[in-house]
Structure formats: structure tokens, C-alpha cells
N, C-alpha and C positions, 0 to 999 in steps of 0.2 A: 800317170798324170791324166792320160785322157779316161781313165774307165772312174777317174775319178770325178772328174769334170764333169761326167756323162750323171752321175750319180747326184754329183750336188743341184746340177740343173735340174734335176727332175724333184727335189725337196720344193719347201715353201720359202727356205730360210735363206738371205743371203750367205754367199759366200766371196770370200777374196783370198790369193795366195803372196803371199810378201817376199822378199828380198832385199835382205839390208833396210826393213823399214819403208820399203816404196812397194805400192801394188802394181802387182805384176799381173795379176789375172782378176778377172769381176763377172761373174753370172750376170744374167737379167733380175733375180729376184733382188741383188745389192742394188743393183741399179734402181727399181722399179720402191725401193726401202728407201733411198737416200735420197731420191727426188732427180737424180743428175743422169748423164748419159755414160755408157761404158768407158766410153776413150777418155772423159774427165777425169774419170776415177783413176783408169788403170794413168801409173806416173804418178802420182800423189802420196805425198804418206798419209798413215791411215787415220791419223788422229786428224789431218785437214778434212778428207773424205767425210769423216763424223759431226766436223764441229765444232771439235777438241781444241781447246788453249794449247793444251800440249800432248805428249804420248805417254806420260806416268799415269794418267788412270788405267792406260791397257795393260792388260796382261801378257807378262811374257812367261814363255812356253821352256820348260825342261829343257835343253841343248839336245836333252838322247832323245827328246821324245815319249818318255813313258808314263807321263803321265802333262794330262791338257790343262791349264792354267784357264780362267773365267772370270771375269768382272762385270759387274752392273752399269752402266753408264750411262746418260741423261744426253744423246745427240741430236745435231741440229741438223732437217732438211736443207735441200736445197731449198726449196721455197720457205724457209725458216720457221718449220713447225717441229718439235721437240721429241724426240722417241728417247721412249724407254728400251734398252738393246741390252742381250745379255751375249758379251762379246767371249767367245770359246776359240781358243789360241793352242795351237800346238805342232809338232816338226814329226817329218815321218820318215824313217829309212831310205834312204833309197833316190830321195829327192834334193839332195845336200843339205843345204842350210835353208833354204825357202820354208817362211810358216804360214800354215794355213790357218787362217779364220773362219770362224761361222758367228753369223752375225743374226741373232735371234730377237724377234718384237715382242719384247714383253711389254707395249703402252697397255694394250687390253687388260692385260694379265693386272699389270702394276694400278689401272682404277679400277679394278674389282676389289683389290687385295685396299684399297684405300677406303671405297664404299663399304667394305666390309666394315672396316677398324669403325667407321664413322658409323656406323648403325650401332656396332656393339656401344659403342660410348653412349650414343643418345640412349640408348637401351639402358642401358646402365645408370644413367642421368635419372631417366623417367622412373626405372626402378627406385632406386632414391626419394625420386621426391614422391612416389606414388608412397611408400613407407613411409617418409615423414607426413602426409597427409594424414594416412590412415593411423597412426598414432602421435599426432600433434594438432592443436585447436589454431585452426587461423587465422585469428584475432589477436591473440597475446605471445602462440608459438609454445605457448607449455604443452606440457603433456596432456594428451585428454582422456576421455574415463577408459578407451580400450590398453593404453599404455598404464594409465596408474591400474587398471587389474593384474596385467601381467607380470610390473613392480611387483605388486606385493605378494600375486602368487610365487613368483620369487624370492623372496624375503622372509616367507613363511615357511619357503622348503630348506632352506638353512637352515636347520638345524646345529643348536648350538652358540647360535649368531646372537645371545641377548634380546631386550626387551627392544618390539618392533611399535609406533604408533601410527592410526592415522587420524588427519587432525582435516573436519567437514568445515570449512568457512563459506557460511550463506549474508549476503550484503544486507543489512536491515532499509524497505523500503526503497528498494532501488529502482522496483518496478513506476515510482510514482518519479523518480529522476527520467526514466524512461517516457514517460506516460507526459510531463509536463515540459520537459527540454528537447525532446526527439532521442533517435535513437543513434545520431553521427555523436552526441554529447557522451550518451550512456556506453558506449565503445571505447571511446575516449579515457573513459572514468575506467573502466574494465581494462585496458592497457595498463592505466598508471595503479592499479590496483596488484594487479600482476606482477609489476615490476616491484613495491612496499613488501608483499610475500616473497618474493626471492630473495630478499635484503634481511628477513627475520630470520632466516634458517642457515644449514651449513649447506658447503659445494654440493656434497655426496646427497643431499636428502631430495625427495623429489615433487614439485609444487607442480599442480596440472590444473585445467579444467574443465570439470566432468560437463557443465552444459551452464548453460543461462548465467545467472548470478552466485553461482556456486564456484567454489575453490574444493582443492585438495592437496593435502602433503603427508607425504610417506617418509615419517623418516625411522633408521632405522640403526639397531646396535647402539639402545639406550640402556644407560645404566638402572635407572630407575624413573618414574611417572615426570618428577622436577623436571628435566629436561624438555619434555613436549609440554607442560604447563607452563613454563619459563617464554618457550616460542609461543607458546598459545596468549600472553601477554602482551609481546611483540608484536603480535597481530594486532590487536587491538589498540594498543599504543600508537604503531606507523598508521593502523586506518582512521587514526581520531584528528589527524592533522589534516585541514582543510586543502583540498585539491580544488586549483583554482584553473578553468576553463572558459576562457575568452570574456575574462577579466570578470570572471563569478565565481563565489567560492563557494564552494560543496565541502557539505562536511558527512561522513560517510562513517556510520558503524557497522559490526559485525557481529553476531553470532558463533560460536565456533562449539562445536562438538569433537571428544578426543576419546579413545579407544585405543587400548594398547592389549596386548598379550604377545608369550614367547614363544619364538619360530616354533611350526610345528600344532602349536596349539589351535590353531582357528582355519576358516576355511576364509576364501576370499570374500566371501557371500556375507560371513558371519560379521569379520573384522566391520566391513563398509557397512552393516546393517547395525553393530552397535556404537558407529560413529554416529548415523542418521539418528539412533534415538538419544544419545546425548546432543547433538544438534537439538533436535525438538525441547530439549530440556531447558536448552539455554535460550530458546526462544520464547516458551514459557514461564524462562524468569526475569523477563523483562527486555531482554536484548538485548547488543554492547556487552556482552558475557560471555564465557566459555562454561562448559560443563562438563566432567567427565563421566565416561560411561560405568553405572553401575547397576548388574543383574537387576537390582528392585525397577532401575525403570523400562523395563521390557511389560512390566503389567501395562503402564501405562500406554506405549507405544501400541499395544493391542487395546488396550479401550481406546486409544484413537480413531483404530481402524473401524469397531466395533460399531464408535458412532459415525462413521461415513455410511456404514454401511445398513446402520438404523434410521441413516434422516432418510436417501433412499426412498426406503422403505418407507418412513413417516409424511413424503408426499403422496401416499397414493394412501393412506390410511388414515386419513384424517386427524392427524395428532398436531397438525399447527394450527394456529390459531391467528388473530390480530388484535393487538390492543390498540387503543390510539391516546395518545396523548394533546391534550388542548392546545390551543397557537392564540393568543388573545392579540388584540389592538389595542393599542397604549389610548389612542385618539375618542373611538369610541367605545371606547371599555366594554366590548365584547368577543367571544370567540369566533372566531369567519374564520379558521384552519382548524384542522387534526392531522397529525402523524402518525400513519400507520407503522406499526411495529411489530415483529413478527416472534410469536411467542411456542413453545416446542416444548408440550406436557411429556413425556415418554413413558410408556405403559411399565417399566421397570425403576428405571431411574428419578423417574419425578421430572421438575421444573427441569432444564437442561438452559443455562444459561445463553442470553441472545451470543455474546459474542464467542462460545466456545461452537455452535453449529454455525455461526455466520462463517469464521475463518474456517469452521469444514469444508463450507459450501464453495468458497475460495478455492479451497486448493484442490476443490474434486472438479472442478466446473458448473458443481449442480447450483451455484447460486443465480444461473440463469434461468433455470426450469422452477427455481423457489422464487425470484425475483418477479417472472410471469403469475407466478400463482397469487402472491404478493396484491399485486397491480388489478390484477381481475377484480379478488373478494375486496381489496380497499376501495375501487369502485361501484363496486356493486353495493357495498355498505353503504356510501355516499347517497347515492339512487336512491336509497332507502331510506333514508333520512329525511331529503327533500319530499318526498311525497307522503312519510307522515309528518311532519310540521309545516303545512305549506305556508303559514302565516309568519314562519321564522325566518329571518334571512338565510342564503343558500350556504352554506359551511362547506369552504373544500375539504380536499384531503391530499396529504403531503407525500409519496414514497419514495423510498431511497433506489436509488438508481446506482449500479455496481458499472464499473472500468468494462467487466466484460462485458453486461449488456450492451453497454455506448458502442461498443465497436461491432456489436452483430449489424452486418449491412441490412439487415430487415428491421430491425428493431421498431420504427418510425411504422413500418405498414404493423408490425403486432398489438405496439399501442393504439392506433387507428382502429385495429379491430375488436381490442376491448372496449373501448370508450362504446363504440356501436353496440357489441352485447350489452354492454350494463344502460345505454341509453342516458350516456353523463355527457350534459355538454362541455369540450375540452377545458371550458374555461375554467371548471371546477378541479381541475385535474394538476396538484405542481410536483412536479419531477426534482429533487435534489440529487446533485451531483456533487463529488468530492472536489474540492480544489485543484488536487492535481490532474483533471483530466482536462483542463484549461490547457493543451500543449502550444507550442512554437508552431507547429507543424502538426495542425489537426487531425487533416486528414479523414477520413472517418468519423470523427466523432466529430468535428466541425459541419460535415454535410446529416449527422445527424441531428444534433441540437438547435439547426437551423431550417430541418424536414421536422421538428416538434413544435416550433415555434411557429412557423407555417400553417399545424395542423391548429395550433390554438391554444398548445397548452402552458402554463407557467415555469420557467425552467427556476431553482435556485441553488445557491452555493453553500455548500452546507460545510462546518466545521470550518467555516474561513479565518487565515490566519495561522495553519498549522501546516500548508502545504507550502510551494516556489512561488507561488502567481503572485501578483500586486496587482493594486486597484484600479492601475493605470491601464492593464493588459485588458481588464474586464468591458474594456468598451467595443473591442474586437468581436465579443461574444455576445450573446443573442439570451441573457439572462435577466430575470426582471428583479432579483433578491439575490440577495447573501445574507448568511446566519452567522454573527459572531462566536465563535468557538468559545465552551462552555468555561476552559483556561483561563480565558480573559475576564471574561463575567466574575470567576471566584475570586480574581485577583484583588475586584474593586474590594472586597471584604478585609485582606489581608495588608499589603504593604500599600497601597493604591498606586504603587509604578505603572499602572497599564492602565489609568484611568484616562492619563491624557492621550494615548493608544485607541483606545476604545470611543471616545468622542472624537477623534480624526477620521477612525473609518464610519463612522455614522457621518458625518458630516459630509466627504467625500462620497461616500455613497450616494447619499443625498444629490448632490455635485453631477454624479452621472445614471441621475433619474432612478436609481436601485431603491427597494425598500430594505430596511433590514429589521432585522430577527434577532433580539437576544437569548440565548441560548444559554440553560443552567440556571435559571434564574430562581433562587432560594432564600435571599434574604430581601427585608424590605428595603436594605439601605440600597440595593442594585435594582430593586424595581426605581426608587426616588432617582439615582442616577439615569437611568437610562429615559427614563419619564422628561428629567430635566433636559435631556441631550438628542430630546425628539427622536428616539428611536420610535419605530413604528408598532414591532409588536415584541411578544417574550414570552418564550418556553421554560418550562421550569415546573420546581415540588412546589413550589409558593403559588403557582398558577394552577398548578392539577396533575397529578401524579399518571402515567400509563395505567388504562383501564379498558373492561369490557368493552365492547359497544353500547350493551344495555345502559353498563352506569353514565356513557358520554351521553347517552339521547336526554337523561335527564339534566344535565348542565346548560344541553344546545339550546332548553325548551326556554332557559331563566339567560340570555346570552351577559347579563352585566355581575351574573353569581359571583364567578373567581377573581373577579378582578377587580369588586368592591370588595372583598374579603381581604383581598393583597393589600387595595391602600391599606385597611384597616390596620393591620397586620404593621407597613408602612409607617406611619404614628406611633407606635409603640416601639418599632426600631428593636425587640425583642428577639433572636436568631432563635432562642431556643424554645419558640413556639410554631416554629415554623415545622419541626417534625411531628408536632403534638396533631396528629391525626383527627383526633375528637373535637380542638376548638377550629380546624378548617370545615369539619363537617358541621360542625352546629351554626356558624359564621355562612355554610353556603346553603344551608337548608332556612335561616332566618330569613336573609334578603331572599328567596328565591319564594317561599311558599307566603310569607308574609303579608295578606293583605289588611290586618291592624296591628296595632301594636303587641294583643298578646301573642297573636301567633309570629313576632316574628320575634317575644322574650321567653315564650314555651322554652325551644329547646337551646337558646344559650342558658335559659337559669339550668337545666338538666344537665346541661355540659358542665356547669361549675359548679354541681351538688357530685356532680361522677368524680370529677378531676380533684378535686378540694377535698371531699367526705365531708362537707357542710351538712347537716340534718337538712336544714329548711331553707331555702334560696329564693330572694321577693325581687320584687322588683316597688319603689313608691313614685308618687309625682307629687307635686308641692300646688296647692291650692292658695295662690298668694289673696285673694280677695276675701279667703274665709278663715286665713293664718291656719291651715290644718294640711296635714300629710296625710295620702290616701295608698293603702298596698294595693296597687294594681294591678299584678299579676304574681303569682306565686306557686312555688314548684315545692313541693314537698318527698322527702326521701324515707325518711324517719317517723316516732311516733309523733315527733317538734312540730305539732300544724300551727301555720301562718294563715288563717284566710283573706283570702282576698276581700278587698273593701274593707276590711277595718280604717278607722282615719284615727288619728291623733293630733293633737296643737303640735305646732307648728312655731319655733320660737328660735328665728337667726340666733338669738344672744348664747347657747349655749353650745356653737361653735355647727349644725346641723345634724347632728346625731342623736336628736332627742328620739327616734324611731326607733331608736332600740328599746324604747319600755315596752313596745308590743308584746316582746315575747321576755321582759323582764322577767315575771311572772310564772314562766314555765321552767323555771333552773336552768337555762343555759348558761355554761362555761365559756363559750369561745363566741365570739359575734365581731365579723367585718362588716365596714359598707366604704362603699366607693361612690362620689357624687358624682351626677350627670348634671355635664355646665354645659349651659348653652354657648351659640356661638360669639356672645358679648360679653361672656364671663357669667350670667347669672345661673342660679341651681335651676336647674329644674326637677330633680326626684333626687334618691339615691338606688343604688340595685346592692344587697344585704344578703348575709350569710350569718347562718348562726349554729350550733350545734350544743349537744347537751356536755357532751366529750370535752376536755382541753386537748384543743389539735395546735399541733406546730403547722402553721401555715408558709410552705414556703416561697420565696422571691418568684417565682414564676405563676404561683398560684395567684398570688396579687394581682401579676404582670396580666392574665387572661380575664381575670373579674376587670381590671383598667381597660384592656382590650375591649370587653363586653359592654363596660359601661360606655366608651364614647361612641359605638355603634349604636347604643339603645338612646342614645342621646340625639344621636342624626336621627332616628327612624323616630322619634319622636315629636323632635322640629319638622319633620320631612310629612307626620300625618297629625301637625297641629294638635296633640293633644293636650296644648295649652298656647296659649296667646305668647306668639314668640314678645311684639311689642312690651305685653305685663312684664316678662319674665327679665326681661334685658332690662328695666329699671331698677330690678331689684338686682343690687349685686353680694357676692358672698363675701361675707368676712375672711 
């Protein structure tokens, strides 16, 4: 007992020796463990010594001794601080019944062995969600593009496994949800869009999103195409019902491209690359579609690339060009705008349509580097203008302004610094912006449209009416116009549901100091409307088609040309002279070079000997004081000569056609005339057609000799070439 004693005292660990359950013996180290002093201890049982409720957590020791019994135990200090003790109990030969204990600290041991577990967890944790990061989007929590590749790399090494698809859904126009409501909205809409695609497909298939406004789903062990066309429906279906956010309802289509092939057969690259071009397909066929992928349109998908990668190249090679189109004023019937328009001849392909390189230029970014270039030459055209006609009023010019421009934070100093090269002052200068860049939440493009307005130049709203904004939000913003969307305009022709539409936003506009712009403007019955509803001014084929520069200098020089042509046009209420090319140009060439009357019946009588095939086309005037008809000007095609100055009687009673004996004489078959009535009713001439031929004349042929005559009728009263007074007494039968 002592060499044993001597032994334990020289360890770390406590020690105690028992008897019947009471200690009999206690080292310093128990002592210096327990918190208490020896003589406490020894006389106690050991379970009071520890802390113990009772003595069944301790270990009891084999009787023989051959083997030491051990328990963990949780005891109390004397000063009541808690150890962790690993209690070792056992009986030794020699010393009767007495058990010895060793009484070992594991607190140390036991919060390492805890901080451990608790590391490995958080470990384990952060592994976890470090994985769901790296393959889940956290926004919607789907899948995102690195998990849907590995899907389908998987999907495709099954072998065996039936037909696999994957189905591309891009949101039509979501960036202008984004662009006009903020981007806490456009989240918003991208959650509850997420959740309508989980709801179309089965458990097992897999819906993610690769980035932005784009979806995807993999699904996979299809019997045949119907299945993923079936879902691809579904889509379109759940995205067509209005989603309604903070009591506004969005209505939201899609897009969707589908591509299938059997495990095995495709690479991952391939699959997701003949989704994207049936995507583009069905973007191309209007949107709100699905399309699926077939081999012929991979040509296409390469001449897409083809021309990104030719316009490129066509800003630095001079292959664009600008046309402009005229902007007239309803008030003073002249033109004070042009809109520049940017036009893309290509040295293989020919004319290259605006809007197939404009959404190039979209989706490559280059339509900032073509919008600058844009902005420059429409200026510098301008410049150019004013200082060769310095006696015509100054004519802006209008350019379209892109989403991405408005938000380069420079934008405002690069316009400032074109205006300075071309030497335009800002005032001539109007910027149109799309509707939806009117956002909740400016931001940038609020601090730039208000750094333009600053600099001086004219902001407007262009295609209004087809974006989110109302006309109530437009007083926030720093704009001096809006253009009604051309929609509207052709409406007034059709059912007129959007006439009383269309005189609200004129009026309103009006309301808050805007001018407005009608847009489309092709018939005469939407010039008379909008004329009646105090619009201000109106773009359009009936005002003047996109042209050179060249051919606009010659309009700018006559500013009241197009737009005494439209009334004209207007009166007759005729649509189907409005495409007839020939009687707009003889109508703007008449009032424009016109300083008497023949020059300004020259080329309408040639416009209606071209249009008609009439041999001989005259124009008479009625000499009331001498009863005689005089041909006053006359246009001949044929061998049928009319000359001019012949006169004949002059005799109401025979209804006023006695004019046709002129050319009685000469065998003509076919002879019209259309009377010029003054503004009292009375004649004043007729303008006549005759040919040797019998020609079928038809309804629109009339329609332009009617048109011709009450123009030759105004520019007649307009340069007195008869006493309006005489004329208005005499009236026609």
C-alpha cells in the first residue's frame, strides 16, 4: 500500500482507496481535482466526494480484480464548477476488499472532442450550402446553368434511357418590365415565373436558371417529341395569365426553343446549342411561341452570327448610311423635324433590313458604338442644311436613343461633345426615347435625361402607348414630346375603337405642356382626325417616305410641299392613292416649283397622261365675259396634239363639255374631263384627257384627275387667273 501510495502521488491523476464505499485514502492531486481538503474527503462516499446524486453512475470493480471497470462522469467541484472525470475502479490482491480509484480530467479532453464535432458540423453545413450555391440560382433556388450541364451530361450518358429534351424559355420584353418598374418588381416576376415552370412539368424533370430572363428544363425518358411539346404549351398557357404585383397586373409571354435527341447521341454543348437556335426561331416567329429544333435552322443561326459579325465590320467601312424622314406641323404646314434613320447597304447581301441589324446591334452591345455614330452624321447633316438654306427655317433632327445608351454614365458629356463638333446648337437636336425607359426608380437614366435637358436639347417619347408609363408619370420627367405609336394611328382607319384613345392623349398631353407627334400617318382620313384634335405635328408615307439627304434638302427648300399635298390627298379621302408614288411626286413638285399656273399643271397633266395612258392631257379655263374656253396648258404623250391656246364657245347649256370638240376631229375614242369649281360652286375650267385608243379607265384613275383638278382649282383662285368675283356669279348647272 505504501509503494503504491508513493506511486499515485507522483502521477497527475487523482487517486482514492475505498472501503465498503467510504474513502479511506486521498492523494493531493484528488484533493487539488475536487476543490476540497483531504480530511473532507477521506470518510465520505465517493459519489458525495464527486457531486453525485448517487453511486450507480460509478463503476464497480470485478471482486477478483482482473479486470478495472471505468465510467465517464460529469462531477461537481467544491466551488461548484463541473468536470468531466473518467472514473477507473478496481481490487487488488493482497489488500482485502478495499477498491482503488483513479480519478482522471478529462474537461480538457471532452471540449476539444466537442469543438471538434462542432467544426466538423459547421464544415459540413458550409460544404452544403457552398454546393447548393455553386449549383442553384438565388433568386428562385432552381437549378442554374452549371447543375442543368451536368443534368444533362448525365442524361446523355445513359445510354439506353429514351428520348431526352431540353426546352430554352426566354421572357418576351422583360427587360422593359425591368427598365420601367425597377428591378425589386422584375425579381418578383422571375420568382413567380419559376414557380408557373415547376407546375408545367413532372417531379423527376429538371427546371433551372441559366442567367437573366432565361429558364431551362431537362426532361428526360420521353417516349416521343408530344411530350416536351405538350409541356412546351404549358408554358406558355401558365405564362399568359396575368401576374399581379402591388395591385398591377403584368402580363408576361414567352419564347421557348425544344431540342431533343437519344442518350448518347449529342454532346452537351450540341443539345444546349440546338435549343438556343430553336429559341431564336421562335423569337423570330413572332414570340409567345415555341419552336423546335430542326437541322435546316443551324444555316440560319450562322447567318445570324455572320451578320454580327459583318455590321462590326460595316462601322468601320462605310456601309451605313442615314436616311431621314420628314416631321411636319399640322399648324404651320411645314416641316421643322427629320428623323434620322440608319440604313445598312452590305457589299454581298444588299439592303439588310433596319430592324434585323438594329436587334443585332442589341444583343451584341454594338448599338452604342452605331447609336454614337448615328448621332454624329445626323448632326453634322443638320449643320449642313442650316447653312445652305440660311433663309429657310432651321429643321431639327430627331435620333433614336437605345436603353443602353441612357444608362452609359457619360452619355450627356458624348452628346455635348458631338453637338460642339458638328457646331449644332442643342436646340436643334431631339433625342427619342422608348417608353419604357420612363422607370419608378431612374436612377441613371433619370440623372441623364435631366444632364440633356440642361445641355438644351429636346427629349421625346417615342412609340407612346405600347410601353407601362401613363401620362400622369410623364410629368416627373424632363420631356418636351411624345409620339403616338403608329398602332393607334392605323386604328383610326379600321374599327375607330382608339379614336377616342387617341384624342385623350392629345389633349392630355396638351394638359401637361407636351407636344405631340402622330406617328404612321398614311391616310388622309388620320391626317383630318388628328388635324381636328390639335395634334401638333405627323410622321408618316402621306407626309414623306424615308429618303436620302439629297432628296430631303429639296422638300426642306418648299417647307409647305407635303403637307399641302396631304390636305389635297385629305378631300379625296382616297387610301388608294396614297401608295401611288407618282401622283405624291407631281402634287410635291407642282406647289413646290410652281411660280404660274402652267408650271405648276406641267407635271400633274404628265402624272395623269403616265398613270391613265390618256394620249393628250389639257388643262382649259372659262372666259365668262367672252362665252369662250381657252386650253391653257397642255401636255401631250402621243401623236393626239392639243395645243395650247386654242379657244372654243363656251355654252353652260350643254352641261360644260362642250371642250371636247377640240380634239373631235382627230378620232379620239376615249375623252374625260373633270370640272374646276371654284370656291362658290362656280366652273372655272375643266383639266381633260383624251386618247385615240378605247381605254377602260379606272376608279382611281378618275380618283387622281378629281384629286388634280381641285388643286389646279386652288392654284388658280390662289394666282387669279380669273376674277374670283365674275366666276362665283356664274354657277354651274
Amino acid at each position: 500500500m505504501t509503494e503504491l501510495r508513493r506511486f499515485l502521488d507522483a502521477t497527475s491523476d487523482g487517486f482514492v482507496a475505498l472501503r465498503d464505499g467510504m474513502v479511506i485514502e486521498c492523494n493531493l492531486q484528488a484533493s487539488d481535482l475536487l476543490g476540497a481538503p483531504v480530511e473532507t474527503i477521506v470518510g465520505a462516499a465517493l459519489h458525495e466526494a464527486l457531486g453525485l446524486p448517487n453511486a450507480s453512475t460509478l463503476p464497480t470493480p470485478s471482486p477478483t480484480g482482473s479486470e478495472p471497470a471505468a465510467a465517464d462522469v460529469t462531477a461537481v467541484t467544491g466551488a461548484g464548477e463541473e468536470l468531466q472525470l473518467r472514473v477507473v475502479a478496481w481490487t487488488t490482491e493482497g489488500f482485502g476488499a478495499d477498491t482503488h480509484v483513479l480519478l482522471q480530467d478529462m474537461t480538457a479532453h471532452r471540449r476539444a472532442e466537442r469543438q471538434l464535432q462542432s467544426a466538423r458540423q459547421e464544415l459540413a453545413r458550409e460544404a452544403t450550402e457552398l454546393w447548393h450555391r455553386a449549383f442553384h440560382d438565388p433568386l428562385t433556388n432552381l437549378a442554374n446553368r452549371n447543375l442543368l450541364r451536368d443534368r444533362v451530361d448525365h442524361a446523355l450518358s445513359r445510354r439506353g434511357a429514351g428520348l431526352l429534351a431540353v426546352m430554352l424559355v426566354d421572357l418576351d420584353g422583360f427587360k422593359s418590365i425591368n427598365d420601367a418598374l425597377g428591378h425589386a418588381v422584375g425579381d418578383e416576376v422571375l420568382i413567380e415565373v419559376a414557380d408557373r415552370l415547376k407546375a408545367c412539368v413532372r417531379p423527376s424533370d429538371t427546371v433551372s436558371r441559366p442567367g437573366g430572363d432565361e429558364f431551362a428544363i431537362l426532361m428526360e425518358e420521353l417516349g416521343d417529341s408530344s411530350t416536351a411539346t405538350a409541356a412546351a404549351q404549358r408554358v406558355l398557357d401558365q405564362l399568359a395569365a396575368p401576374i399581379v404585383i402591388d395591385e398591377r397586373s403584368l402580363v408576361i409571354t414567352a419564347s421557348v426553343g425544344i431540342a431533343l435527341c437519344a442518350a448518347g447521341d449529342q454532346t452537351v454543348d450540341g443539345l444546349l446549342g440546338n435549343a438556343d437556335v430553336a429559341l431564336y426561331r421562335a423569337k423570330a416567329d413572332g414570340r409567345g411561341c415555341f419552336s423546335l429544333y430542326d437541322p435546316s435552322m443551324q444555316e440560319a443561326a450562322l447567318a445570324r452570327l455572320e451578320l454580327e459579325a459583318d455590321l462590326r465590320l460595316a462601322l468601320n467601312r462605310g456601309e451605313l448610311r442615314l436616311d431621314y424622314q420628314p416631321i411636319g406641323t399640322l399648324k404651320e404646314g411645314r416641316i421643322d423635324n427629320v428623323e434620322a434613320l440608319a440604313r445598312w447597304t452590305h457589299p454581298t447581301r444588299g439592303v439588310v433590313p433596319p430592324f434585323e441589324f438594329i436587334q443585332a446591334a442589341e444583343d451584341t452591345g454594338l448599338i452604342v458604338q452605331l447609336g454614337e455614330w448615328v448621332l454624329r452624321e445626323a448632326c453634322r447633316q443638320v449643320t449642313h442644311w442650316h447653312r445652305l438654306m440660311p433663309d429657310v427655317p432651321p429643321v431639327s433632327v430627331a435620333v433614336n436613343v437605345s436603353g443602353m445608351q441612357i444608362l452609359q454614365p457619360g452619355f450627356v458629356d458624348t452628346v455635348a461633345r458631338i453637338l460642339q463638333e458638328a457646331e449644332l446648337d442643342p436646340k436643334y437636336l431631339v433625342l427619342e426615347i422608348t417608353e419604357s425607359l420612363l422607370t419608378e426608380d431612374a436612377g441613371i437614366t433619370m440623372a441623364n435625361l435631366r444632364g440633356l435637358r440642361d445641355l438644351g436639347t429636346r427629349l421625346s417619347i417615342d412609340d407612346f402607348g405600347t410601353g407601362y408609363s401613363s401620362l400622369a408619370r410623364l410629368r416627373a420627367f424632363p420631356v418636351d414630346e411624345l409620339k403616338i405609336d403608329r398602332s393607334f394611328i392605323a386604328a383610326l382607319d379600321a374599327s375607330g375603337d382608339d379614336a377616342p384613345l387617341v384624342a385623350a392623349v392629345i389633349a392630355m398631353a396638351h394638359s401637361l405642356g407636351l407636344e405631340v407627334v402622330g406617328e404612321g400617318v398614311e391616310t388622309g382620313h388620320q391626317l383630318e382626325f388628328l388635324r381636328d384634335h390639335a395634334c401638333d405635328r405627323i410622321q408618316g408615307y402621306l407626309l414623306a417616305r424615308p429618303a436620302p439627304a439629297s432628296d430631303i434638302t429639296e422638300l426642306l427648300g418648299a417647307p409647305a410641299t407635303v403637307l399641302r399635298m396631304a390636305a389635297a390627298q385629305a378631300i379625296v379621302g382616297d387610301s388608294d392613292l396614297v401608295s401611288n408614288i407618282e401622283v405624291m411626286e407631281a402634287l410635291a413638285l407642282a406647289v413646290t416649283e410652281g411660280h404660274d399656273i402652267a408650271d405648276v399643271a406641267r407635271p400633274l397633266l404628265a402624272s395623269v397622261a403616265k398613270i391613265t395612258g390618256l394620249e393628250s392631257v389639257y388643262l382649259t379655263r372659262i372666259h365668262w365675259d367672252l362665252g369662250e374656253q381657252e386650253i391653257l396648258v397642255a401636255h401631250n404623250t402621243g401623236t393626239l396634239q392639243v395645243p395650247a391656246g386654242v379657244k372654243v364657245p363656251w355654252d353652260a347649256g350643254i352641261g360644260g363639255y362642250n371642250d371636247g370638240r377640240v380634239v373631235d376631229d382627230l378620232g379620239f375614242k376615249t375623252y374625260v374631263s373633270v370640272p374646276l369649281v371654284a370656291a362658290g360652286g362656280g366652273r372655272l375650267g375643266t383639266l381633260c384627257g383624251a386618247s385615240r385608243d378605247r381605254l377602260r379607265l379606272r376608279k382611281d384613275h378618275l380618283a387622281v384627275m378629281e384629286l388634280f383638278g381641285r388643286v389646279l382649282a386652288d392654284e388658280m383662285r390662289a394666282r387669279a387667273v380669273e376674277s374670283l368675283d365674275t366666276v362665283d356669279l356664274v354657277r354651274a348647272d
